[in-house]
C-alpha positions as CSV (number, residue, x, y, z in Angstrom):
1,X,-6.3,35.8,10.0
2,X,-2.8,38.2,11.0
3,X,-0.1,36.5,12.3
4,X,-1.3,38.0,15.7
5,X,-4.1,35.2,15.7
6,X,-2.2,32.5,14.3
7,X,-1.4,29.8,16.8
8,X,1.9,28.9,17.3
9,X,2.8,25.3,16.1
10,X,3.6,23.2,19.2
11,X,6.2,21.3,16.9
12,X,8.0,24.9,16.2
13,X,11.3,24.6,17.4
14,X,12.9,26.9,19.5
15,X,16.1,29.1,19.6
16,X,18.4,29.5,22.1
17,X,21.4,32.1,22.2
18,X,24.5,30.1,23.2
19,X,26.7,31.9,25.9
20,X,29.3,32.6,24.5
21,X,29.4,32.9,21.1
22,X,26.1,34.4,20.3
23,X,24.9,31.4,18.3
24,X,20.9,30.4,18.3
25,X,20.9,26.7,19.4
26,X,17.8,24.8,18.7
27,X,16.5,23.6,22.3
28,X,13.4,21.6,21.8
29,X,13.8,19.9,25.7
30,X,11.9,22.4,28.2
31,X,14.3,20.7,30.6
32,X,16.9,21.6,29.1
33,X,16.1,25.5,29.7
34,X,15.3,24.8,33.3
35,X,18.9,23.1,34.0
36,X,19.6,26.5,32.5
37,X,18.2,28.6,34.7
38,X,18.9,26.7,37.9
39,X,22.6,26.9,37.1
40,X,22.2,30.9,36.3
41,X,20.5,31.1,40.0
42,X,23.1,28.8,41.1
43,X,25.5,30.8,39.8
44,X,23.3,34.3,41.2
45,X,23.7,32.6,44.7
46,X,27.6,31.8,44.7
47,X,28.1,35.5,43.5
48,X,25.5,37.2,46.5
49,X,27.3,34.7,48.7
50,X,30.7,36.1,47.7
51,X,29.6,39.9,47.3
52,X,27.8,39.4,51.5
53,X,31.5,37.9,52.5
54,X,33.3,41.2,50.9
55,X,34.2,43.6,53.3
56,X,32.3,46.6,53.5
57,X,34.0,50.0,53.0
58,X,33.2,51.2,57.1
59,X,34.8,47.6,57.7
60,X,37.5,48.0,56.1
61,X,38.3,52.0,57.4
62,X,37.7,50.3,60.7
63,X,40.1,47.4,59.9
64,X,42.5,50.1,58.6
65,X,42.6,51.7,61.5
66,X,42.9,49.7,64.2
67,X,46.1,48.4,62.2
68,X,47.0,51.9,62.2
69,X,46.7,52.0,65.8
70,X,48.3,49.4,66.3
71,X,51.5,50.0,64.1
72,X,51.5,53.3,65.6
73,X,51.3,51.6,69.1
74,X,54.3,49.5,68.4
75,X,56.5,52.1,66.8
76,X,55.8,54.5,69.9
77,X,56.7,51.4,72.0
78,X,59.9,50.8,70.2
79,X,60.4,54.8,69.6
80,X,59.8,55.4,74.0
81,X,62.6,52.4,74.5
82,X,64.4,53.8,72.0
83,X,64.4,57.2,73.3
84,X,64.7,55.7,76.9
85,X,67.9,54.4,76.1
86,X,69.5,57.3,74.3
87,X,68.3,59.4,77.4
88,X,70.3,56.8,79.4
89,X,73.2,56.7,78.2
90,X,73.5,60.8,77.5
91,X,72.6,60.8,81.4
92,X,74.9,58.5,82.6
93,X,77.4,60.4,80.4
94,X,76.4,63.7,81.7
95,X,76.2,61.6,85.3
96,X,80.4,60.9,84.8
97,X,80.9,64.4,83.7
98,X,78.8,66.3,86.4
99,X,80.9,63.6,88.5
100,X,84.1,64.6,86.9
101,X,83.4,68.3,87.5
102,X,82.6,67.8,90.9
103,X,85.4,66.1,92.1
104,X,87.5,68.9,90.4
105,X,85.0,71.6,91.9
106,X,85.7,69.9,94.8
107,X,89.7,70.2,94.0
108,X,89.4,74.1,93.2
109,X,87.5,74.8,96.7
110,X,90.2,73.3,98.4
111,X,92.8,74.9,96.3
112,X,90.6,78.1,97.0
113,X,90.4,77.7,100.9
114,X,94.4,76.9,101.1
115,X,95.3,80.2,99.1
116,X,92.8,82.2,101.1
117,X,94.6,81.1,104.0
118,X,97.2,82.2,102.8
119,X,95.7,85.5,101.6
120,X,94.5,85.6,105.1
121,X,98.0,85.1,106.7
122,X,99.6,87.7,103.9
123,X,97.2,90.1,104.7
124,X,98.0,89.9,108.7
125,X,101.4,90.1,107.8
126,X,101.3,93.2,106.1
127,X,99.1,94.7,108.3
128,X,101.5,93.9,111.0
129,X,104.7,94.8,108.8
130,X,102.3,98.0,108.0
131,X,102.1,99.0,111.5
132,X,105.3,97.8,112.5
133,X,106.5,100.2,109.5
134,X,104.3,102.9,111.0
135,X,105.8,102.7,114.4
136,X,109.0,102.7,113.0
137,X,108.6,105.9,110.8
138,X,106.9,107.1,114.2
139,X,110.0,106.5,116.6
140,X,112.4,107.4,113.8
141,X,110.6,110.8,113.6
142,X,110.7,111.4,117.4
143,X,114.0,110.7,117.9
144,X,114.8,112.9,115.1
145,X,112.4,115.4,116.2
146,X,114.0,115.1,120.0
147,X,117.6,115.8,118.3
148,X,116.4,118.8,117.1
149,X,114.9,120.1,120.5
150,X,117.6,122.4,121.1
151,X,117.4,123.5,117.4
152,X,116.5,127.0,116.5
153,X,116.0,128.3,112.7
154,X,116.8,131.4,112.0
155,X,115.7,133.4,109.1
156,X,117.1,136.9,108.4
157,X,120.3,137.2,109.7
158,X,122.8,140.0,108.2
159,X,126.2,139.8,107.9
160,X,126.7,136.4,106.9
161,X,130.0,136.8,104.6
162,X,131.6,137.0,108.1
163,X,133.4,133.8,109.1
164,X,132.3,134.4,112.7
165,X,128.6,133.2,112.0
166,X,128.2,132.6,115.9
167,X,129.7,136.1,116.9
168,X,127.3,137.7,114.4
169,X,124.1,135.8,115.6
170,X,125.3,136.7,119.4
171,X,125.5,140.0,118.7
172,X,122.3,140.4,116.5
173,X,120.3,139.0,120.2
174,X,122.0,141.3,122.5
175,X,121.3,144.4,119.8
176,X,117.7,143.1,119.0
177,X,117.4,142.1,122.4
178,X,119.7,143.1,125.1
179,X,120.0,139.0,125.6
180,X,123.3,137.6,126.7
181,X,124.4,134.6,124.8
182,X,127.3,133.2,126.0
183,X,129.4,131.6,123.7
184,X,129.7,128.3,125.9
185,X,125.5,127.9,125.7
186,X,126.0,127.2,121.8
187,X,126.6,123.8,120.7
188,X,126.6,124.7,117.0
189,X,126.1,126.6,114.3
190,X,125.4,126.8,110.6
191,X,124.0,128.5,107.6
192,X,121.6,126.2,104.9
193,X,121.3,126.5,101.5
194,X,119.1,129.7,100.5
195,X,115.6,129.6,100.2
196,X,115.0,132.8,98.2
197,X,117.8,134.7,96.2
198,X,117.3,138.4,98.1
199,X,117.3,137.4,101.4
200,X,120.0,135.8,103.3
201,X,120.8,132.1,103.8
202,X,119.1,130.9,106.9
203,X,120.7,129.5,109.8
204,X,120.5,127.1,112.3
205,X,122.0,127.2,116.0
206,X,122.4,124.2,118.2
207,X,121.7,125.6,122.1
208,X,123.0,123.4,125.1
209,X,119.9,123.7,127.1
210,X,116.2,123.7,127.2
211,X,116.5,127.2,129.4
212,X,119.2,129.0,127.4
213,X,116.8,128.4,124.0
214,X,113.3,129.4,125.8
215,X,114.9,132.8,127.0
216,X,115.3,133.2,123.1
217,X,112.3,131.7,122.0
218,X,110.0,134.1,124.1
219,X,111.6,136.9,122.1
220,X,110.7,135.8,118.8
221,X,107.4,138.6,118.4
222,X,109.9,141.1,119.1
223,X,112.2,139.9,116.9
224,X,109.7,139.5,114.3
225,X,109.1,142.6,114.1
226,X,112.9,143.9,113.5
227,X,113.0,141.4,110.3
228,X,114.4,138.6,111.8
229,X,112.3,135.0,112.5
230,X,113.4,132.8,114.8
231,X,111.2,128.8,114.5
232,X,112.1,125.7,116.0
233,X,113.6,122.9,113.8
234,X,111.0,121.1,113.4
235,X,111.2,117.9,111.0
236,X,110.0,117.2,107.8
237,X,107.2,114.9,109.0
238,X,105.4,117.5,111.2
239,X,105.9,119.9,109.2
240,X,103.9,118.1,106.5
241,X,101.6,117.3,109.8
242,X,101.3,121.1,110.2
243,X,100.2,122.0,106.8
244,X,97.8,119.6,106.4
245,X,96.4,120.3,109.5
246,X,96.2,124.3,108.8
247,X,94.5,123.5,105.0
248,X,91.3,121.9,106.6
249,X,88.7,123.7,107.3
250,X,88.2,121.9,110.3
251,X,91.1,122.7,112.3
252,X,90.8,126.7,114.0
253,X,94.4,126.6,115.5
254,X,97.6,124.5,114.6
255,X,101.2,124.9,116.5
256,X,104.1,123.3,117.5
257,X,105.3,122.6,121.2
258,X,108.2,120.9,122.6
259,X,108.7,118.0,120.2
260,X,104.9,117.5,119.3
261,X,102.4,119.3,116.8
262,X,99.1,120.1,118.5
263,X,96.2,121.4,116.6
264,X,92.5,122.7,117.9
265,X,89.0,122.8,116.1
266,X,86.7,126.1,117.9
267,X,85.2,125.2,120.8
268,X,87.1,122.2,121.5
269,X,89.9,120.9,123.8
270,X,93.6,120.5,121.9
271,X,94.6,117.8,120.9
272,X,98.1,116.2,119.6
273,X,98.1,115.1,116.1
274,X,100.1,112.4,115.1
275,X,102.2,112.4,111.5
276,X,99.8,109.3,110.5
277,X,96.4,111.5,112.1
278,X,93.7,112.9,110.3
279,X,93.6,116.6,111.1
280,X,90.1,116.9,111.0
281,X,88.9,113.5,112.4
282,X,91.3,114.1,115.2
283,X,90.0,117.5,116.4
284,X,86.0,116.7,115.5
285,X,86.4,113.8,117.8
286,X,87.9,115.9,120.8
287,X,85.9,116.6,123.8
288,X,84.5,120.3,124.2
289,X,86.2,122.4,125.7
290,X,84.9,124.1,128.9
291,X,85.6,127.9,129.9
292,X,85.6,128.5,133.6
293,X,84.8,132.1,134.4
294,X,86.0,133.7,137.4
């Protein structure tokens, strides 16, 4: 018979590979085997009983994250009281200086207020000294103006190498003329410094009364017209007055009359202009003047 039929000896003994050491270990106790593979399960069990306890990897990201959440959770606590404070204490320091400014805004305001008070006062003052000033050039220039009422200029007079200045201008009038001058109706009389080197220094005569110097005055066209001008003194103020007035366009008509300078825009009423007037604001303003036919 093969081996294949051959019963196996019951008294055979059997083989067992140690653990370890891979040694063959004759085992002839079936109990023996079976203590072996109860432990091995035993062993099975304790292992499936550790690997169901491990934590499972979702567990764990879970675990993972709520610790996560939770440091994260603390160090926003700490990080917001944290922050809280330093927001604190840089407004409470900002607090003192907005404080600090304040009380010196506060300062400047009142500083500000006392000097524009004083502005304020300076300001009336020279307005007052300004028109005080202007009254005074005012007065000072009528009372020169009135000393020079009985003034008359004269421009164009021959003959002045003569010493007798007043004997020459006397008898200029009556040539010119046929006007009487008396010697006694002049107050005064002298030549200025020349104005133009061909014609003759002008002169000025001093007359003792307002009717003896208009009974010359209403000559001067005639006289004019033989060469020699006759003008009233008239100060350096209105004269300014005068030419200012005559160089706007504004102003038609612009004369002198008995101490004042009176100037006229077309179609309206005259009007006196002052030395601190404007020409032009001064007759624009003037009522219209009305024309009576008869």
């Amino acid at each position: 018979m093969s081996s294949r039929g051959k019963e196996k000896n019951p008294n055979t003994p059997r083989f067992t590979r140690s653990s370890g050491k891979g040694e063959m270990t004759e085992n002839t106790d079936g109990e023996e085997t079976n203590r072996d593979i109860t432990g091995i399960y035993a062993i099975l069990d304790t292992i499936k009983q550790e690997i169901g306890q491990m934590i499972k990897k979702d567990d764990m990201k879970i675990i993972i994250s709520e610790i996560t959440d939770c440091v994260l959770e603390t160090l926003r606590k700490e990080l917001k009281t944290e922050i809280k404070k330093l927001v604190n204490d840089a407004t409470d320091d900002i607090r003192e200086q907005y404080d600090a400014v304040l009380g010196q805004n506060e300062q400047l305001h009142a500083e500000k207020r006392e000097m524009q008070t004083k502005i304020d006062d300076l300001i009336n003052n020279a307005q007052i000294g300004h028109r005080k000033a202007n009254d005074a050039i005012r007065m000072a220039n009528y009372n020169e103006q009135y000393s020079r009422k009985m003034n008359i200029r004269i421009f164009g007079l021959p003959n002045q190498q003569s010493r007798e200045l007043q004997t020459t201008f006397i008898e200029t009038i009556k040539k010119l003329t046929e006007i009487d001058v008396a010697n006694e109706e002049i107050i005064a009389i002298h030549s200025l410094p020349k104005r133009s080197p061909d014609k003759p220094n002008p002169v000025i005569v001093k007359i003792r009364n307002t009717e003896s110097k208009s009974n010359i005055m209403k000559h001067r066209k005639l006289l004019l017209e033989k060469q020699l001008k006759l003008a009233d003194d008239i100060t350096k103020n209105n004269l300014g007055q005068m030419n200012r007035a005559r160089e706007n366009s504004h102003v038609d008509k612009v004369w002198y009359f008995n101490g004042a300078v009176y100037a006229k825009a077309a179609g309206k009423k005259r009007v006196r202009i002052d030395i601190f007037d404007n020409p032009s604001e001064k007759v624009l303003t003037a009522p219209l003047e009305v024309f009576q036919t008869r």
